[in-house]
ZAVO-872332 format. One record per residue (C-alpha): residue in three letters; x, y, z. Coordinates in pm, whole numbers, padded with zeros to 5 digits. Layout:
<rs>
@residu = ala | X = X | Y = Y | Z = Z
...
</rs>
This chain:
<rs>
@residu = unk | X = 00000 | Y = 00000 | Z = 00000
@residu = unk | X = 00290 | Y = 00259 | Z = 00129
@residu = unk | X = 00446 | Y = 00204 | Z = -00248
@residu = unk | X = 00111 | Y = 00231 | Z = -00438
@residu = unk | X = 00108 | Y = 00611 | Z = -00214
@residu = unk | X = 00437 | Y = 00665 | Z = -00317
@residu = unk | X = 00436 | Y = 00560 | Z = -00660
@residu = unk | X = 00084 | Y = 00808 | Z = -00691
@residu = unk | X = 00220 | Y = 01074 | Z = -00537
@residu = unk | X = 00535 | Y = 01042 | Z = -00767
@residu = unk | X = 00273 | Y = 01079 | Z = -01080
@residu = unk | X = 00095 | Y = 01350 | Z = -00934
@residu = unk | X = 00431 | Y = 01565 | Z = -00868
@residu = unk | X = 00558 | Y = 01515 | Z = -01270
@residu = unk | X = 00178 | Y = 01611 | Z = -01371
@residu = unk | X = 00205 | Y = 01889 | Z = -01177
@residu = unk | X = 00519 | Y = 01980 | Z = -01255
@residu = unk | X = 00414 | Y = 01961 | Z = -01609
@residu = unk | X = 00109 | Y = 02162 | Z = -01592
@residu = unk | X = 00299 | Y = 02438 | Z = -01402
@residu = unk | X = 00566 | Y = 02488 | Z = -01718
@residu = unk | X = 00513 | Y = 02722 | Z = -01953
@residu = unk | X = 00524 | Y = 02698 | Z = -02308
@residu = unk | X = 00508 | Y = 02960 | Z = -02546
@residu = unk | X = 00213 | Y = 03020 | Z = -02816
@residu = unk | X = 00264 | Y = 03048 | Z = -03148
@residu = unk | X = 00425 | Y = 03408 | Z = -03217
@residu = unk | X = 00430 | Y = 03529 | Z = -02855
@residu = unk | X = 00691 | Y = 03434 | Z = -02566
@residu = unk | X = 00600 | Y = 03576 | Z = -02207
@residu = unk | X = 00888 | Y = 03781 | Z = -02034
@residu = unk | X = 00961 | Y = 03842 | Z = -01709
@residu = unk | X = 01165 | Y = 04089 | Z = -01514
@residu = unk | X = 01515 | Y = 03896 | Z = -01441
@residu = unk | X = 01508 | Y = 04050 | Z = -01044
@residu = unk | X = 01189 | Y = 03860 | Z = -01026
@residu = unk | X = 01266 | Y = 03524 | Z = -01122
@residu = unk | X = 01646 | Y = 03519 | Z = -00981
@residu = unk | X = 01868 | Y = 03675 | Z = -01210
@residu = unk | X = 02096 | Y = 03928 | Z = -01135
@residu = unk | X = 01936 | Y = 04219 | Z = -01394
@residu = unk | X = 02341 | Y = 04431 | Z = -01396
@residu = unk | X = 02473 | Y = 04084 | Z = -01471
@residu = unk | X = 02231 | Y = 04003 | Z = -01720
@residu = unk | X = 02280 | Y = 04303 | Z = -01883
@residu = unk | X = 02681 | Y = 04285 | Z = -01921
@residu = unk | X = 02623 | Y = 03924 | Z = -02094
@residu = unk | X = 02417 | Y = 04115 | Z = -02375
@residu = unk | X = 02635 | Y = 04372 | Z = -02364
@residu = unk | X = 02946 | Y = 04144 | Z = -02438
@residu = unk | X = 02725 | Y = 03945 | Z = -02687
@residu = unk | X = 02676 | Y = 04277 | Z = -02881
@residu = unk | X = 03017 | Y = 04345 | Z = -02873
@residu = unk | X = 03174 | Y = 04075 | Z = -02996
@residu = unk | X = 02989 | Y = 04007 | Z = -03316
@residu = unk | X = 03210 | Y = 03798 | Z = -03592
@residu = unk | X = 03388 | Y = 03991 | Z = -03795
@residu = unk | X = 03368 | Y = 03701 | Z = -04108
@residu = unk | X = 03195 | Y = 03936 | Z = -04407
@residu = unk | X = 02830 | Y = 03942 | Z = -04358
@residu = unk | X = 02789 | Y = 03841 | Z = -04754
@residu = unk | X = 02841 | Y = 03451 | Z = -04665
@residu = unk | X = 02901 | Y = 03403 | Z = -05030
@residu = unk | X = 03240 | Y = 03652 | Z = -04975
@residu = unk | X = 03310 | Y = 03507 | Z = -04627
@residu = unk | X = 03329 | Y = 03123 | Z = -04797
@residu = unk | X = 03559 | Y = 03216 | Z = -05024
@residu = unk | X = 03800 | Y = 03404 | Z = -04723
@residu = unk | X = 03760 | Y = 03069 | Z = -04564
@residu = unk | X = 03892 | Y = 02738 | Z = -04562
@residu = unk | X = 03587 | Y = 02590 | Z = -04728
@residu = unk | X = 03613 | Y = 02809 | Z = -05016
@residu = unk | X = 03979 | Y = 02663 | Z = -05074
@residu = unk | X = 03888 | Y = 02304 | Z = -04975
@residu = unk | X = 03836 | Y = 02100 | Z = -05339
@residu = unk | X = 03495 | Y = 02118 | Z = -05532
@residu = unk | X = 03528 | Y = 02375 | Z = -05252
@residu = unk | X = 03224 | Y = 02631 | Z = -05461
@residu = unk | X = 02900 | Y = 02620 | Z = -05320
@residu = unk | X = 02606 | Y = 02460 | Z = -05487
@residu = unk | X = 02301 | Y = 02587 | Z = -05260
@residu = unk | X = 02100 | Y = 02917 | Z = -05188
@residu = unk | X = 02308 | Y = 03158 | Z = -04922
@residu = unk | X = 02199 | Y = 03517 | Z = -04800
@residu = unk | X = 02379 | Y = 03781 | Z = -04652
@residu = unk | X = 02333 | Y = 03767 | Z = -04250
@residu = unk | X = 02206 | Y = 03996 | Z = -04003
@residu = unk | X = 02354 | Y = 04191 | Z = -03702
@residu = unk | X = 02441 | Y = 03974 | Z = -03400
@residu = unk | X = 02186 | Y = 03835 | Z = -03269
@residu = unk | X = 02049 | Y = 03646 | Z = -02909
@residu = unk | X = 01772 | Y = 03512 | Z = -02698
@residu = unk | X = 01783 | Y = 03404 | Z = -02297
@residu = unk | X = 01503 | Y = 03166 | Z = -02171
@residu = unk | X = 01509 | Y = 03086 | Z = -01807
@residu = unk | X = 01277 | Y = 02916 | Z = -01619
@residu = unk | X = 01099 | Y = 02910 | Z = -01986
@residu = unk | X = 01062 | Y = 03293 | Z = -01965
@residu = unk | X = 01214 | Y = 03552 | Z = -02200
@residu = unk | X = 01457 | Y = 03769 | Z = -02001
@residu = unk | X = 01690 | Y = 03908 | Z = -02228
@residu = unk | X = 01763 | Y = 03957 | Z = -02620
@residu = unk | X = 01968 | Y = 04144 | Z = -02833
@residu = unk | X = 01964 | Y = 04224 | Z = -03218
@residu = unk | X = 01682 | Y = 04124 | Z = -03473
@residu = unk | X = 01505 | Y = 03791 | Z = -03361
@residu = unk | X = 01289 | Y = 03793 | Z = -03627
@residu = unk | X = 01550 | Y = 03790 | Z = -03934
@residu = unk | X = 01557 | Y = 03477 | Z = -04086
@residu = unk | X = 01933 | Y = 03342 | Z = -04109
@residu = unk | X = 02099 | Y = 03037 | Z = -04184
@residu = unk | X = 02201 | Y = 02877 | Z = -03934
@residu = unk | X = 02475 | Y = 02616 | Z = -04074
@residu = unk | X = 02536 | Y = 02308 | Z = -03920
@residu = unk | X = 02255 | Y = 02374 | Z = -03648
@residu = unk | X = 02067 | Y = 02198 | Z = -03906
@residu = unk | X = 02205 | Y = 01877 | Z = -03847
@residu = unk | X = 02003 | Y = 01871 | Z = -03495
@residu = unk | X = 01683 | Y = 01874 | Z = -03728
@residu = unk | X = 01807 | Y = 01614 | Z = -03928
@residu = unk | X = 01866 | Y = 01401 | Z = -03666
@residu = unk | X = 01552 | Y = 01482 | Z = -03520
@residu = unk | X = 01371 | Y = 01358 | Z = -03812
@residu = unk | X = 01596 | Y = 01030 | Z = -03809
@residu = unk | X = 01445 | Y = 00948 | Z = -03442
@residu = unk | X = 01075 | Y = 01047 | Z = -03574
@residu = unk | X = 01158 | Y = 00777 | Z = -03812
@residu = unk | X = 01289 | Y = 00513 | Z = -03558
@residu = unk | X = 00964 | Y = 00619 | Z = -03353
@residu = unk | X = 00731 | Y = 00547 | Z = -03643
@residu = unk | X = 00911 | Y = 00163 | Z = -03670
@residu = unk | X = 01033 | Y = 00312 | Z = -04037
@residu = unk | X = 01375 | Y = 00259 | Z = -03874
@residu = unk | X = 01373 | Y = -00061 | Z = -03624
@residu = unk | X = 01711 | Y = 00010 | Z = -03494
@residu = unk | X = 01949 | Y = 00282 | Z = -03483
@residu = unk | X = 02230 | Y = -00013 | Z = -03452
@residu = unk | X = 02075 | Y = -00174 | Z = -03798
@residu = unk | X = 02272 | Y = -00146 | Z = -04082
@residu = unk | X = 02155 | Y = 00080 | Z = -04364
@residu = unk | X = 02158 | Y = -00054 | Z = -04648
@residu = unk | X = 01888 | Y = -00332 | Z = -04670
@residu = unk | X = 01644 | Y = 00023 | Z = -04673
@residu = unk | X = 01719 | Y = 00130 | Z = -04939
@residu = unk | X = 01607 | Y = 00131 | Z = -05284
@residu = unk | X = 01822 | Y = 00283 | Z = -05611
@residu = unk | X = 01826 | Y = 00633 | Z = -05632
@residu = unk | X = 01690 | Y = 00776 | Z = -05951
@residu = unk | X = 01837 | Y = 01147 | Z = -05963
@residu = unk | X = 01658 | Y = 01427 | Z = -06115
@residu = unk | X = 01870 | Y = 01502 | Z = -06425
@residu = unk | X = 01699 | Y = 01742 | Z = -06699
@residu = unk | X = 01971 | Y = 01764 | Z = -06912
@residu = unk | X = 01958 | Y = 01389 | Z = -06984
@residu = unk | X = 01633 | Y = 01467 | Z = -07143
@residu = unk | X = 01838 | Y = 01650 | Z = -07433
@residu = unk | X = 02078 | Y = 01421 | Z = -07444
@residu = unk | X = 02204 | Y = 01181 | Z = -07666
@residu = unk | X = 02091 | Y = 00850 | Z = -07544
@residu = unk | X = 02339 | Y = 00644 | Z = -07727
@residu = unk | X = 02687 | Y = 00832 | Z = -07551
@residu = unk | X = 02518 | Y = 00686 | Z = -07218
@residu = unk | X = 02410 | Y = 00364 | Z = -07289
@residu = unk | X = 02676 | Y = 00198 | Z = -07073
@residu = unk | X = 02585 | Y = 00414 | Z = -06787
@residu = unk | X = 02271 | Y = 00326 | Z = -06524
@residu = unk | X = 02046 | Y = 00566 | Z = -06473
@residu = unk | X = 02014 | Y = 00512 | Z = -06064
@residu = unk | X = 02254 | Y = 00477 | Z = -05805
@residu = unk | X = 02331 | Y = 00336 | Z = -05490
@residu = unk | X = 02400 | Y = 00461 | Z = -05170
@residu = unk | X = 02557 | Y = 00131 | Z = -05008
@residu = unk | X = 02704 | Y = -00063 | Z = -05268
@residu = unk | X = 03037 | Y = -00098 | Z = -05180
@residu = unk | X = 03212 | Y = -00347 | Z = -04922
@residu = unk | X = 03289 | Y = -00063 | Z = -04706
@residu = unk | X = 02952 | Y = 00120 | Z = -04723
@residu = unk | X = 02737 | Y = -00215 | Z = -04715
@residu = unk | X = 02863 | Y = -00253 | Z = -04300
@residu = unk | X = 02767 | Y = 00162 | Z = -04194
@residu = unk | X = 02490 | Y = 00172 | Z = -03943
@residu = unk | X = 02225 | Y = 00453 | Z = -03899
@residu = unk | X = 02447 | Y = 00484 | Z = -03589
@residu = unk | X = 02738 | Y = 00567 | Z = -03725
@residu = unk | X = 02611 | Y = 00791 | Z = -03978
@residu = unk | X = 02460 | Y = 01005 | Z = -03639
@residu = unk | X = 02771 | Y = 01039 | Z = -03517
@residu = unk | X = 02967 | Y = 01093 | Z = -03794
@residu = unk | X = 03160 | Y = 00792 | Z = -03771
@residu = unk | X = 03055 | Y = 00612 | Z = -04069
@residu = unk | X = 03382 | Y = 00724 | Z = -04248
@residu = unk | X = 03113 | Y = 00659 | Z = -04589
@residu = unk | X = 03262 | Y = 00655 | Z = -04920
@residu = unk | X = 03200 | Y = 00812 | Z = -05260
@residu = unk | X = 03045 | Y = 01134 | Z = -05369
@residu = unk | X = 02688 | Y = 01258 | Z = -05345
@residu = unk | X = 02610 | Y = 01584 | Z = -05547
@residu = unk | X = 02908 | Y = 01664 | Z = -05649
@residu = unk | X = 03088 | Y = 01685 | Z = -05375
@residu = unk | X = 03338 | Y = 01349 | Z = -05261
@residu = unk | X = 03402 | Y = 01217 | Z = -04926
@residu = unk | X = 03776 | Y = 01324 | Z = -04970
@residu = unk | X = 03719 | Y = 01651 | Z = -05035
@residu = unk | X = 03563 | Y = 01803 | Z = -04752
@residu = unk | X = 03796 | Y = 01890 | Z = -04483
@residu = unk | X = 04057 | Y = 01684 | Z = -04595
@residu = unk | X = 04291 | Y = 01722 | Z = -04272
@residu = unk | X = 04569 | Y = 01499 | Z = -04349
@residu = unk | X = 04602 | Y = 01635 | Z = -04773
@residu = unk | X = 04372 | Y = 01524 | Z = -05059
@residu = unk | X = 04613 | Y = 01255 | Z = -05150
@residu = unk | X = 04677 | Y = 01143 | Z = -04843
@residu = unk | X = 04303 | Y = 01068 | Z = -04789
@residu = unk | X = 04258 | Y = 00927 | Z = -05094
@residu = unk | X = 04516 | Y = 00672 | Z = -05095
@residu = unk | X = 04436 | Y = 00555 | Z = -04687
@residu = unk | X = 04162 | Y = 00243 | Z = -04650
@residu = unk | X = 03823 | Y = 00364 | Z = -04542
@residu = unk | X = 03822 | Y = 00298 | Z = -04135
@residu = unk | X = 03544 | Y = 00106 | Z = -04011
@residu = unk | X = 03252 | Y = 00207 | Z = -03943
@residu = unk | X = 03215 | Y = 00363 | Z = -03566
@residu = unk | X = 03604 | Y = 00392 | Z = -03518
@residu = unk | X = 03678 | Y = 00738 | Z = -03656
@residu = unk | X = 03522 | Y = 01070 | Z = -03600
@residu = unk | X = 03481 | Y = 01291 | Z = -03898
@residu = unk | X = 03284 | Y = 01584 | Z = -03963
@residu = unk | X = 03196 | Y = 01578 | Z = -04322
@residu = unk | X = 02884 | Y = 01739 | Z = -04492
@residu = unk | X = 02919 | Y = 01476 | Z = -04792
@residu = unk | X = 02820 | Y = 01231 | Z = -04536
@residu = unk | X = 02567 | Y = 01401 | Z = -04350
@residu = unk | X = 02432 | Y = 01471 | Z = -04725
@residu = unk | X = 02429 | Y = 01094 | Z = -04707
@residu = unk | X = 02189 | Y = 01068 | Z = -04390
@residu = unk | X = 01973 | Y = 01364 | Z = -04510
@residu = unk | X = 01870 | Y = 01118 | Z = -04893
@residu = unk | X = 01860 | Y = 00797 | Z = -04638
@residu = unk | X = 01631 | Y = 00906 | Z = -04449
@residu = unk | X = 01405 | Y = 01076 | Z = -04677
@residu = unk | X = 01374 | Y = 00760 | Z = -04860
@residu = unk | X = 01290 | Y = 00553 | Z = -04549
@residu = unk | X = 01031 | Y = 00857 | Z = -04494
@residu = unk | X = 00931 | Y = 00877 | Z = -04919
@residu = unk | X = 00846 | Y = 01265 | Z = -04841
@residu = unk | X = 01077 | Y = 01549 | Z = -04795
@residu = unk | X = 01228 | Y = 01666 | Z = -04450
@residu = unk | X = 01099 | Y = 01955 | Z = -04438
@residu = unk | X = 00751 | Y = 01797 | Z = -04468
@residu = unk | X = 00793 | Y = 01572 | Z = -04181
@residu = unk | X = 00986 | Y = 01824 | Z = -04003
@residu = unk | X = 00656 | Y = 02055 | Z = -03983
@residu = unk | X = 00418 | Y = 01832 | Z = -03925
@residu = unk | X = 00547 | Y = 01726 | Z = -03649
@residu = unk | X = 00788 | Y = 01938 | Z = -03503
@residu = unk | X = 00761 | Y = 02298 | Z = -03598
@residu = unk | X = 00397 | Y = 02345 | Z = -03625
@residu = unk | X = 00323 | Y = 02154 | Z = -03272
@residu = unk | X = 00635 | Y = 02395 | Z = -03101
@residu = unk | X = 00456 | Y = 02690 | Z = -03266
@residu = unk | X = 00710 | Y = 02794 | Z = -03515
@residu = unk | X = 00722 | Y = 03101 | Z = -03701
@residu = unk | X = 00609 | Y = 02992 | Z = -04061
@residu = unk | X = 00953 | Y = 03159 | Z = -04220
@residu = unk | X = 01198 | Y = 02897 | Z = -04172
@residu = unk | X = 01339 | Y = 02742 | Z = -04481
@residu = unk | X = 01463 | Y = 02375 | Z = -04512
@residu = unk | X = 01670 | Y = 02398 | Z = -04858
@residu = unk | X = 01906 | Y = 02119 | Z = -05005
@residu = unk | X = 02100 | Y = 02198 | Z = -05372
@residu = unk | X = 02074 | Y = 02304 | Z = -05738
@residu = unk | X = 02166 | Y = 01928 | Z = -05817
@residu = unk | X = 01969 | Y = 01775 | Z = -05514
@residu = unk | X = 01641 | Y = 01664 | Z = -05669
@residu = unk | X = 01562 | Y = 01256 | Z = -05737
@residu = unk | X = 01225 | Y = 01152 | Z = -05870
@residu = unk | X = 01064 | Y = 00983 | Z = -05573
@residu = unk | X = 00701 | Y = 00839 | Z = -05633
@residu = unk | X = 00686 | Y = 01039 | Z = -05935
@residu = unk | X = 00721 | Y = 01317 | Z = -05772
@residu = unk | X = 01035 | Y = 01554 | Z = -05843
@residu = unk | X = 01195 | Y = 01607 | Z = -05438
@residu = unk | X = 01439 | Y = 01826 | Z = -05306
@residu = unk | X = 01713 | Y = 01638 | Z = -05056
@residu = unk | X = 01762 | Y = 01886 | Z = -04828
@residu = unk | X = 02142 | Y = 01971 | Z = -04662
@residu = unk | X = 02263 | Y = 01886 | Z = -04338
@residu = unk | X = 02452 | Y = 02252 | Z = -04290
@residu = unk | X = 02513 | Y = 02530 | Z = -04519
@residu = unk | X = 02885 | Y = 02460 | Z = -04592
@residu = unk | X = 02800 | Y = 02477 | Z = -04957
@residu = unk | X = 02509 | Y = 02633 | Z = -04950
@residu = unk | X = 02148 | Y = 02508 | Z = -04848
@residu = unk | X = 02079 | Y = 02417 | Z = -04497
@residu = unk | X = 01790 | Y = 02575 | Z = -04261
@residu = unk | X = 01696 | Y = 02918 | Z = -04264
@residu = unk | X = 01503 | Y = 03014 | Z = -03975
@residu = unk | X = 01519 | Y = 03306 | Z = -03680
@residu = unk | X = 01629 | Y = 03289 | Z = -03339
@residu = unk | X = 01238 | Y = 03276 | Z = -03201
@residu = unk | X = 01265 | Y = 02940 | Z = -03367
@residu = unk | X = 01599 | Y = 02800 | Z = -03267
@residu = unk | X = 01464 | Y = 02883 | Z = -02927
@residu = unk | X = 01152 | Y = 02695 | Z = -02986
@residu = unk | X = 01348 | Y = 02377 | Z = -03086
@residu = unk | X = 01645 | Y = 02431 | Z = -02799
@residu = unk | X = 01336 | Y = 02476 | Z = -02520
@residu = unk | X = 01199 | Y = 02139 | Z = -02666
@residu = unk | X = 01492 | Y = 01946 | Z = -02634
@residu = unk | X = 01537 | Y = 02112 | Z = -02268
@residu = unk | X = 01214 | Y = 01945 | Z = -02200
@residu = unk | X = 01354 | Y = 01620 | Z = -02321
@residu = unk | X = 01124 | Y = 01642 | Z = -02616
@residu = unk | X = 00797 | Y = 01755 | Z = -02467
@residu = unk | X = 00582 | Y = 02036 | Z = -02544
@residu = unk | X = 00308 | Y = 02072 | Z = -02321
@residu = unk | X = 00223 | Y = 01736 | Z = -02248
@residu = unk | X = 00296 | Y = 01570 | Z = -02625
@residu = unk | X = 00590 | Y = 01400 | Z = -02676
@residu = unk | X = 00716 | Y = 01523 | Z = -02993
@residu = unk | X = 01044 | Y = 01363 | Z = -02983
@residu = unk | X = 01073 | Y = 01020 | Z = -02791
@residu = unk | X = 01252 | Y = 01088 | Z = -02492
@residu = unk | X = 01446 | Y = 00749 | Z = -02501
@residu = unk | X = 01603 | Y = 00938 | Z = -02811
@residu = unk | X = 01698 | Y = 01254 | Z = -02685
@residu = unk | X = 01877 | Y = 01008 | Z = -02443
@residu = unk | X = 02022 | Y = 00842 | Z = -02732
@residu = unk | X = 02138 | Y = 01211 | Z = -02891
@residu = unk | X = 02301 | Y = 01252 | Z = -02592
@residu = unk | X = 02512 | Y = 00965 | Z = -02541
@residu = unk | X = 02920 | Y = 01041 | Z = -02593
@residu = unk | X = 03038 | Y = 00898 | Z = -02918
@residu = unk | X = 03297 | Y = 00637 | Z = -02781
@residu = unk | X = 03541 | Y = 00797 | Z = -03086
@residu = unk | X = 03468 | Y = 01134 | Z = -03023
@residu = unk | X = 03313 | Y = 01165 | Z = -02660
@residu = unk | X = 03191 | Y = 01525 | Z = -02678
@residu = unk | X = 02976 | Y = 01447 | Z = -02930
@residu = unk | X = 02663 | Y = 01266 | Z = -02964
@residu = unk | X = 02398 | Y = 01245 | Z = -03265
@residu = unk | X = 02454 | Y = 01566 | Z = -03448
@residu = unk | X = 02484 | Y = 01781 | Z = -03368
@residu = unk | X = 02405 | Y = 01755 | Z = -03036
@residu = unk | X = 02774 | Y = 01880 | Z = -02844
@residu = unk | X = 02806 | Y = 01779 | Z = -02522
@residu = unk | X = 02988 | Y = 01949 | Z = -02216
@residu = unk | X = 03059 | Y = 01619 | Z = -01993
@residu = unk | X = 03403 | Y = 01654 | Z = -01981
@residu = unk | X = 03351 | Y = 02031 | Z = -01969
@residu = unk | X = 03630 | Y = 02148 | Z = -02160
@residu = unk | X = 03413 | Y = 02349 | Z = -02427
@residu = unk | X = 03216 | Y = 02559 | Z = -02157
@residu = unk | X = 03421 | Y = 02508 | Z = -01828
@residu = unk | X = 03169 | Y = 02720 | Z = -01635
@residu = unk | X = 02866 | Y = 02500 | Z = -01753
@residu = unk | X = 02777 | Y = 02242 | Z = -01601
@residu = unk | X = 02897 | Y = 01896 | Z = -01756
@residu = unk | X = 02491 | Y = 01785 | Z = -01806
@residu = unk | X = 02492 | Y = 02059 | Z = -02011
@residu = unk | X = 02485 | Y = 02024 | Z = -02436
@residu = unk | X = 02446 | Y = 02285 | Z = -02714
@residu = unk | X = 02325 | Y = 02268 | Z = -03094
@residu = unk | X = 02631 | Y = 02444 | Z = -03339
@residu = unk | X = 02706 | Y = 02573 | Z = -03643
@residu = unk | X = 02968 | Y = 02783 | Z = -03797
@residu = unk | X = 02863 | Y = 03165 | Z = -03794
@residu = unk | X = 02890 | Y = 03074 | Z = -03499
@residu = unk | X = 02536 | Y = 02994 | Z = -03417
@residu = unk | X = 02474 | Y = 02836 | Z = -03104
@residu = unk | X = 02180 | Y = 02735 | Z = -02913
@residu = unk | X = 02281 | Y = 02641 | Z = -02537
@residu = unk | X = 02066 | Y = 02425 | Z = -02333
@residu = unk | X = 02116 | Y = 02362 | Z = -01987
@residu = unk | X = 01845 | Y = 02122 | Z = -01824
@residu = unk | X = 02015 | Y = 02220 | Z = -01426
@residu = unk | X = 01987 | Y = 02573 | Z = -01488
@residu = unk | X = 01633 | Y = 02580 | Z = -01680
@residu = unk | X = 01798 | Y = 02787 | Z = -01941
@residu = unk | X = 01854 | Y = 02815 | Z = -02297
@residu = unk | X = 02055 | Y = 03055 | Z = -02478
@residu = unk | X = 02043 | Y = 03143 | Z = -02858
@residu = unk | X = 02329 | Y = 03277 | Z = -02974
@residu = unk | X = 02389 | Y = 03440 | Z = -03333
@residu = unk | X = 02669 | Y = 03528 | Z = -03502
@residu = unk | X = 02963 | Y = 03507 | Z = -03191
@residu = unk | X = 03299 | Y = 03394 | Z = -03256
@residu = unk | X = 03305 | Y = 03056 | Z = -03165
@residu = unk | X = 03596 | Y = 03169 | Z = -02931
@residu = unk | X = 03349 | Y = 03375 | Z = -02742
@residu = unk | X = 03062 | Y = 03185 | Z = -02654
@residu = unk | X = 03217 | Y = 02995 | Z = -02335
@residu = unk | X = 03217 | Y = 03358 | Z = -02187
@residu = unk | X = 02928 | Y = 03456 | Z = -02310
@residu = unk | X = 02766 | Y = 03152 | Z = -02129
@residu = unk | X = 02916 | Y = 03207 | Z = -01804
@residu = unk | X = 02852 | Y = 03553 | Z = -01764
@residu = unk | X = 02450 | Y = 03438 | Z = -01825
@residu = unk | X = 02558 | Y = 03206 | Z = -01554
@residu = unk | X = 02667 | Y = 03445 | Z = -01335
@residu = unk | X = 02374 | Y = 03661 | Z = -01337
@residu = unk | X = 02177 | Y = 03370 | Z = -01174
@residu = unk | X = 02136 | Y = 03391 | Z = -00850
</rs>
């Protein structure tokens, strides 16, 4: 009897909990005085105030400031997807799930790089959810099908001069690619090779020389961490075709719209990025904008997403994301243990943001954009446009205004 009581009274302090968060509705987000809710306003205020100050100095015109960049050296280095010049910096500060602070223009619509990696992954564990994906830990390739590419100028073309080429390809046809799990495509381990739009596996961020990687063996799947936006390319066309609808569909209807999202962001892929799926012509959308493409979306929205993931994936009582997952997302890649499912950084050793604590994880992307979450603290922290140098500081002086 004494556990059914406890066990009761358990439920009835989460439901309560639950009913006493706030969430915001669509196209408003309640403040509150900092002084009120235990935040040191002065404090506060310097945080901005450094946040302001130490805007990148990278060109604004992010077609300019990829070419002044490594990327814009780095082979087939020229992008191939929609880019915009960005805005001012820019910032929100949640706490206790109310607005307390902000800075710039919230409402511009930016991209926000390889922040959109977090959405892709997201839309890998809606997949795993809906039993389209039985097991992160299953290998790929029995899922998919041949990929028949959207090619126009084949329509013109002299049939004959291409008779000895196919018409589809494959994603996981080779030895190496055949053993790559969904897992090791999350974490960027999957060390996948070939090229996909363009763009080869070697040729994006080659650290040890173009030859170099060229000529080494492929290492095994889930030994070697990698960041490489051919490969994340990879997962974004994988899962779509487990899903047989765009991202940015499934991304909507049941993320953004349920979190109240602004109905500006943009979920974009490449020129070159279209396959005939269903017979329908579909766009496969990019993990980041390193060439172009990616998510374009405001900081109200990054907020929106950051706040769900601080509530391990609810929003007001639905669970939009299975929590097991989020659990999942954050798990340390055993070959990179900062990292779990991208592009979900983790602070556990907390040598990224020392004054954070290590339960602490942030979504980022060059720019830099970052959106901090902090499930001790009840805070999340959207920051736009920072030197990625900066944003340890900038977190603990938000730190330091709480009381």
């Amino acid at each position: 009897m004494r556990k059914f009581i406890l066990l009761t009274l358990s439920v009835l302090s989460c439901f309560l909990l639950e009913a006493q968060t706030y969430f915001p509705e669509k196209g408003n987000w309640d403040k509150a005085n900092p002084s009120e809710i235990g935040m040191n306003e002065t404090l506060l205020q310097e945080a901005i105030d450094f946040a302001i100050a130490h805007e990148s100095d990278a060109n604004p015109n992010l077609k300019v400031a990829h070419y002044e960049s490594g990327f814009g050296r780095e082979p087939f280095g020229y992008p191939i997807g929609p880019m915009k010049t960005r805005g001012q910096a820019t910032g929100l500060i949640i706490y206790k799930g109310k607005l307390v602070g902000q800075w710039g223009d919230p409402d511009r619509v930016d991209l926000t790089f390889s922040v959109a990696k977090s959405f892709l992954s997201t839309t890998t564990g809606l997949a795993w959810r809906e039993g389209l994906i039985k097991d992160e830990m299953d290998l790929v390739y029995p899922y998919m099908a041949p990929i028949y590419p959207y090619q126009p100028a084949k329509l013109i073309m002299d049939k004959a001069d291409h008779v000895y080429e196919d018409d589809v390809f494959e994603l996981f046809d080779t030895e190496h690619n055949r053993k790559i799990r969904w897992d090791d495509l999350l974490r960027q381990t999957s060390d996948w090779e070939g090229s996909l739009w363009g763009k080869p596996d070697w040729a994006d961020r080659p650290r040890e020389g173009v030859a170099e990687k060229r000529a080494r063996p492929q290492n095994e799947p889930g030994s070697v961490y990698e960041y490489n936006d051919t490969r994340v390319n990879v997962l974004a066309l994988a899962v779509m075709n487990v899903w047989r609808k765009p991202l940015p569909v499934v991304l909507k209807e049941h993320i953004m719209d349920p979190i109240g999202a602004s109905d500006t962001w943009r979920w974009t892929g490449y020129e070159n990025s279209f396959v005939i799926l269903d017979g329908q012509i579909v766009q496969s959308v990019s993990g980041g904008s390193h060439w172009g493409g990616g998510m374009m979306i405001n900081a109200w929205d990054q907020a929106r997403f950051g706040y769900l993931t601080l509530r391990n994936g609810n929003w007001n009582g639905e669970q939009l994301i299975p929590e097991e997952w989020i659990e999942k997302s954050k798990t340390p890649t055993p070959a990179q243990p900062d990292y779990g499912f991208m592009n979900y950084f983790l602070n556990n050793d907390k040598k990224a943001i020392p004054a954070a604590p290590s339960t602490a994880f942030f979504h980022l992307g060059a720019g830099t954009n970052m959106v901090y979450v902090d499930p001790e603290n009840d805070l999340v922290i959207v920051a736009r446009w920072i030197p990625n140098a900066d944003k340890a500081e900038l977190v603990e002086k938000v730190l330091n205004a709480i009381d």
